[in-house]
C-alpha positions as CSV (number, residue, x, y, z in Angstrom):
1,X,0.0,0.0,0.0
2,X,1.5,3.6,-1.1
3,X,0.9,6.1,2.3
4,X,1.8,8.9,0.4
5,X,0.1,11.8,1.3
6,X,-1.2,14.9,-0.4
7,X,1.5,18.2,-0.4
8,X,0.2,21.1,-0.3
9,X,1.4,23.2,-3.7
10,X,0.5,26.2,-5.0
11,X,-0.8,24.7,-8.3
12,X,-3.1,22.5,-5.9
13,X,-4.7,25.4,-4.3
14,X,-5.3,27.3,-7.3
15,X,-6.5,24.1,-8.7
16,X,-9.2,23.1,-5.2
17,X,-10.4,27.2,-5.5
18,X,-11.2,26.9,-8.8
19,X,-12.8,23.6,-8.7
20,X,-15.5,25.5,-5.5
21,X,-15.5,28.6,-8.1
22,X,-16.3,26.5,-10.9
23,X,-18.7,24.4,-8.7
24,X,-20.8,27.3,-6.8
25,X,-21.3,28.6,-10.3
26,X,-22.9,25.7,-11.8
27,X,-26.0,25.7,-9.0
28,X,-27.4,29.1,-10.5
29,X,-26.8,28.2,-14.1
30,X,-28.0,24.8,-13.7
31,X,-31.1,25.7,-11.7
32,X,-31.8,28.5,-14.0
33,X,-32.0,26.2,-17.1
34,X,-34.1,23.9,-15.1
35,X,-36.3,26.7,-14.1
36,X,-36.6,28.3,-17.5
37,X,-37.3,25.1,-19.2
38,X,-39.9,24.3,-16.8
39,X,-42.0,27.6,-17.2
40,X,-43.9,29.0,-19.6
41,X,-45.8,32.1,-20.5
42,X,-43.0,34.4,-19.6
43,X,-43.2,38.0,-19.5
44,X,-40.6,40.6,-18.9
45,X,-40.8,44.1,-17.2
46,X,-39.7,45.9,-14.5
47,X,-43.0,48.4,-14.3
48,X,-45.8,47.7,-14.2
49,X,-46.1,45.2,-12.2
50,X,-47.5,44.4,-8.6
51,X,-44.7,42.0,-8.1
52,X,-42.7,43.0,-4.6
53,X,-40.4,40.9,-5.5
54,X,-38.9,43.0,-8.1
55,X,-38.2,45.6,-6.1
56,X,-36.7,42.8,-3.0
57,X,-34.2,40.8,-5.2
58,X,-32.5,44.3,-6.8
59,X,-31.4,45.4,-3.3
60,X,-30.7,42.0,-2.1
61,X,-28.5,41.5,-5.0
62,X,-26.7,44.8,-4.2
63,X,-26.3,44.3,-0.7
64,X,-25.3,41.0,-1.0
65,X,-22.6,41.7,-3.3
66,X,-21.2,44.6,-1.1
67,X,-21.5,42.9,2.0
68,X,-19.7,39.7,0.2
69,X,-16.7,42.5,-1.2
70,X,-16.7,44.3,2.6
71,X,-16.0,41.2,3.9
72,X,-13.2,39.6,1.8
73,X,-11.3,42.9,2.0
74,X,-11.8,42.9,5.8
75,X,-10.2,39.2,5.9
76,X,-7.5,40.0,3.2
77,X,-6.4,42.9,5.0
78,X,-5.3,41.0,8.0
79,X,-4.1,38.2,6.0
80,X,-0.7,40.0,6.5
81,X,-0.8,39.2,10.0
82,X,-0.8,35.7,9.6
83,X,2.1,33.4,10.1
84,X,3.0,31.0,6.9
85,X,2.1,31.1,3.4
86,X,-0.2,28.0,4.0
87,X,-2.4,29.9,6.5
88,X,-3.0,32.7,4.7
89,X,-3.9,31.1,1.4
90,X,-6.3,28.7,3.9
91,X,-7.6,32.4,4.8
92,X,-7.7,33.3,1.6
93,X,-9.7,30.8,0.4
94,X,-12.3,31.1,2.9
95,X,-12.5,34.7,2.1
96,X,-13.2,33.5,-1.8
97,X,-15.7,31.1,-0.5
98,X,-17.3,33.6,1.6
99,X,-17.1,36.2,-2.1
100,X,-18.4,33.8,-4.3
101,X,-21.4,32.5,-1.8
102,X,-22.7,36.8,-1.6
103,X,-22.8,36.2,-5.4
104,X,-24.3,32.9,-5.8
105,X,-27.3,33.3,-3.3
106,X,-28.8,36.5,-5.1
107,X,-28.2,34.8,-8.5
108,X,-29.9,31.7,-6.8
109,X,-33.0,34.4,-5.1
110,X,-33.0,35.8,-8.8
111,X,-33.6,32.3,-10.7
112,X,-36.5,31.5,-7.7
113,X,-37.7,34.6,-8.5
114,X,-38.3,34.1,-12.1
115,X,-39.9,30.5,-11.4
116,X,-42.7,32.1,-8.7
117,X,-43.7,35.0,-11.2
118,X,-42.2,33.7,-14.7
119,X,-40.7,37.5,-15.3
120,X,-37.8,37.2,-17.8
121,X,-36.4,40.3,-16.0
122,X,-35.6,37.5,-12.9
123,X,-33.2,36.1,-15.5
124,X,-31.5,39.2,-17.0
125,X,-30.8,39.7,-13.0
126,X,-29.6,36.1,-12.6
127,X,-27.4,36.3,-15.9
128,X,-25.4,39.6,-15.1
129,X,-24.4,37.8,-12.0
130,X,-23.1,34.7,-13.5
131,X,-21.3,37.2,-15.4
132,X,-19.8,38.8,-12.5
133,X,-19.4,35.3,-10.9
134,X,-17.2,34.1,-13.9
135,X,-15.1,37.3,-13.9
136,X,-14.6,36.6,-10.0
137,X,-12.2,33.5,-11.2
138,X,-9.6,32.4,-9.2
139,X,-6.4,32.6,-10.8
140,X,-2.7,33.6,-10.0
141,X,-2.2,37.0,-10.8
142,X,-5.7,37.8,-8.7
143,X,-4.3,35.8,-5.7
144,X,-1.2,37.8,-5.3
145,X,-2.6,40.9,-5.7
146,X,-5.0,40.3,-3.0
147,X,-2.3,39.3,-1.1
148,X,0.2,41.4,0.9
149,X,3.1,38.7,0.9
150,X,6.7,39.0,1.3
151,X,9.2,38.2,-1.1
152,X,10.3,34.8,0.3
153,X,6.5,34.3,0.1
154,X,5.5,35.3,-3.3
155,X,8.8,33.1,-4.6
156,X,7.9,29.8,-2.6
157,X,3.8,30.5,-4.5
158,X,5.5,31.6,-7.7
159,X,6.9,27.9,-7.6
160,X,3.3,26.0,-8.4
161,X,4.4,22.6,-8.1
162,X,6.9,22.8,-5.4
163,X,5.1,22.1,-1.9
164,X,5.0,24.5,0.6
165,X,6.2,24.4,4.3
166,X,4.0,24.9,7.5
């Protein structure tokens, strides 16, 4: 039997967060198919209607997506303070988590939305932020900007495949 365990790389961290990116993005996409498929007689407007739910999921969207941005900063920012180049991308990962759920639940709220009252405008609301949620991909350049590492640190990441210590 081979008790190798798993090293922790750089390459296999960018690799797990964009796996939970890619994943957390499918429920909305996936659901909104399913949902669109499913109903019929659509309409689409914003005025005119006596729907409070067009007004709800708007504001939830933007809250959601501010609170989600508040909150990564606040956890990136005192990233810095943390020991090892393992913690703070485990930090830094939770943050993304944390991102990417603020924009999944509206898009998720947005797709419901469209299924209750069959308004395309649910969709259009839902779209935009898969959108955003793709442009939110994790990827190298994004990871040390967001960052503050020192140079001993940004070297040991900049090697991808070599494992990192502690």
């Amino acid at each position: 039997m081979n008790n190798k365990t798993q090293q922790f790389t750089p390459n296999g961290f960018l690799r797990t967060l964009s796996i939970l990116h890619m994943a957390l993005m499918a429920g909305p996409i996936l659901f909104g198919a399913f949902a669109y498929v499913q109903v019929s007689n659509t309409t689409f407007g914003y005025l005119g209607t006596k729907d409070f739910l067009i007004f709800i999921v708007p504001v939830f969207t933007v809250i959601a997506i501010f609170l989600g941005d508040f909150i990564f900063k606040k956890i990136t920012a005192d990233i810095s303070k943390t020991k090892g180049l393992k913690q703070k991308l485990m930090r830094f990962q939770s943050a993304s988590i944390l991102k990417y759920a603020s924009v999944e639940a509206p898009a998720l709220f947005a797709v419901i939305a469209f299924y209750i009252t069959n308004n395309l405008a649910f969709i259009l609301i839902a779209s935009i932020l898969i959108f955003y949620f793709f442009s939110l991909r994790p990827t190298k350049d994004k990871i040390l900007r967001s960052l503050s590492l020192s140079m001993e640190e940004k070297n040991q990441f900049n090697k991808m495949n070599q494992p990192i210590d502690g």
